[in-house]
C-alpha positions as CSV (number, residue, x, y, z in Angstrom):
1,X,18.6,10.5,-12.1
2,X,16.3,11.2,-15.0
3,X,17.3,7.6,-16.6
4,X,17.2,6.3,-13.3
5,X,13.4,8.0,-12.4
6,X,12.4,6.5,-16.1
7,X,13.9,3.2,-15.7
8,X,11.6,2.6,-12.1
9,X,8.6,4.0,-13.6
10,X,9.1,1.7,-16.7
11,X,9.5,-1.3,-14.7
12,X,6.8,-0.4,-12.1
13,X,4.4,0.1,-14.8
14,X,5.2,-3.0,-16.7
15,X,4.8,-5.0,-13.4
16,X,1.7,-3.9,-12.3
17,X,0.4,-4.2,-15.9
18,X,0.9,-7.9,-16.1
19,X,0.1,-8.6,-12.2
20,X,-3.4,-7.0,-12.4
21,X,-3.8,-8.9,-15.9
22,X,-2.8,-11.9,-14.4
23,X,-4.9,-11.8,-11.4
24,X,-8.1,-10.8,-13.4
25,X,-7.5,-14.2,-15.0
26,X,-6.9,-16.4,-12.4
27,X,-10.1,-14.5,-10.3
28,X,-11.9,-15.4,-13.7
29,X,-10.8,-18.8,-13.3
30,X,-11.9,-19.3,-9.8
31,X,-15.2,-17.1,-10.0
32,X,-16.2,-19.0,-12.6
33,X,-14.8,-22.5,-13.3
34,X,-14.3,-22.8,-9.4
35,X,-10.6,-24.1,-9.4
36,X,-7.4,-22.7,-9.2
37,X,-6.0,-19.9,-6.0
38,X,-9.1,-18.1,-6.2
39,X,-11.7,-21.0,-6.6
40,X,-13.2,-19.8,-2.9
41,X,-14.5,-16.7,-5.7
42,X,-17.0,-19.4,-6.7
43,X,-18.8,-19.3,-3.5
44,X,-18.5,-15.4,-3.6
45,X,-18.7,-14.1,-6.6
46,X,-19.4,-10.4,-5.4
47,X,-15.9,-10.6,-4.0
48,X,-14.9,-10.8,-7.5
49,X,-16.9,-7.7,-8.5
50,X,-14.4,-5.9,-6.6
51,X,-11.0,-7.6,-7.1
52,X,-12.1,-7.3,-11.2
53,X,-12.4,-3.6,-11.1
54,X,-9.3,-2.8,-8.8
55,X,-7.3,-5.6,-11.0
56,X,-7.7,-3.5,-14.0
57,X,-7.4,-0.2,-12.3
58,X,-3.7,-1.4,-11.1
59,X,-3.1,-2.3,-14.9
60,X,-4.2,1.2,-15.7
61,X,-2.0,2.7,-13.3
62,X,0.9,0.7,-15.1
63,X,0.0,2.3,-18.2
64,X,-0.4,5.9,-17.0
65,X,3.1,5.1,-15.1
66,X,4.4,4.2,-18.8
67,X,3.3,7.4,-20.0
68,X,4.7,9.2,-17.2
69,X,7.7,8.1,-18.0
70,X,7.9,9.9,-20.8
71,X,7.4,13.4,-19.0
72,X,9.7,15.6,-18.9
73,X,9.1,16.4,-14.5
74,X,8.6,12.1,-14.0
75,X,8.7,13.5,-10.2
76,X,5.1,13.8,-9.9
77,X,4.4,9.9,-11.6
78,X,6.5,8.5,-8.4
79,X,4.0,10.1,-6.0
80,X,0.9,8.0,-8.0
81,X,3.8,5.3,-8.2
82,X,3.7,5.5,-4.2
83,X,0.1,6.2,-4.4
84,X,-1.3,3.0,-6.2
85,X,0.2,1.2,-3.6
86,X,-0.8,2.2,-0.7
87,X,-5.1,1.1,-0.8
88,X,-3.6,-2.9,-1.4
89,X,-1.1,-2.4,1.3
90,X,-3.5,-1.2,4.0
91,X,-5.6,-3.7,2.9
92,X,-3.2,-5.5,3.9
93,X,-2.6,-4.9,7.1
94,X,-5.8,-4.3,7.9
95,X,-7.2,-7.9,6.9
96,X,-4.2,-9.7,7.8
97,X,-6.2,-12.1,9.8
98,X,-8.5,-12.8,7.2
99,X,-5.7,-13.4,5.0
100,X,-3.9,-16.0,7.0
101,X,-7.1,-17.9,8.1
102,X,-7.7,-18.0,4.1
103,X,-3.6,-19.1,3.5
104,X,-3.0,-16.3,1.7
105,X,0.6,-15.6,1.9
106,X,2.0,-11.9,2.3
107,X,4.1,-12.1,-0.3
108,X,1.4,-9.2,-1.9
109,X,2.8,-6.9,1.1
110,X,6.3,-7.3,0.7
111,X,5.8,-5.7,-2.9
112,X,3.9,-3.5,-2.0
113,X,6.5,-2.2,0.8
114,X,9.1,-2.5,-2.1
115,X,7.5,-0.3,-4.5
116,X,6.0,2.4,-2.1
117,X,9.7,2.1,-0.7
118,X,11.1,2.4,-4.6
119,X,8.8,4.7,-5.4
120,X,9.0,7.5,-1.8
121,X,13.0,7.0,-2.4
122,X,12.7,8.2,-6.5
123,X,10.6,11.0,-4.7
124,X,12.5,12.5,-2.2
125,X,16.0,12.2,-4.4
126,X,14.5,13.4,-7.7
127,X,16.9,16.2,-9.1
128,X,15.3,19.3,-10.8
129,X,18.7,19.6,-12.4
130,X,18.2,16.2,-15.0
131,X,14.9,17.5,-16.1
């Protein structure tokens, strides 16, 4: 379990690292050059405001999932796993509307699902024993 509870942390981390680098971009793009997925930014730019700072607070949480990794208890690091997870997908629900009527797919929520799915699973079946 130990390899196994490194292994998802790893690859969690690593993913969210380059999705909230890669979504700070293309926001960038369409905040300020008006084109691209995001270009409707350009006419709100104080919706990029927020999507900047939680962008780089996901990539954050990939790093501090990378270091968590390393732990010798990684138990704890699937919880935040779960945790940075669940504000974007109750977002998601909540503005599901919104999202449509904008043609946002939900592709955003099916990750989600999968990693606080991933993540609860390395939670609950996490063996004191590998440590």
């Amino acid at each position: 379990m130990k390899t196994y509870s490194r292994l998802i942390l790893r690859i969690h981390g690593t993913t969210i690292i380059l999705a909230g680098t890669i979504l700070t971009v293309i926001g960038w793009v369409g905040t300020f050059a008006g084109t691209g997925v995001m270009k409707v930014l350009q006419t709100e730019p104080l919706g990029y405001l927020g999507l900047f700072q939680a962008y780089l607070l996901i990539a954050a949480l990939g790093v501090a999932l990378w270091v968590g990794s390393f732990s010798v208890n990684t138990r704890p690091w699937h919880a935040i796993g779960f945790l940075a997870h669940l504000g974007p997908f109750a977002a998601n629900i909540i503005f599901w509307d919104m999202l449509t009527e904008y043609g946002i797919t939900h592709s955003g929520l099916i990750l989600h699902t999968v990693f606080m799915l991933t993540e609860s699973l390395s939670f609950a079946f996490y063996n004191k024993k590998d440590t």
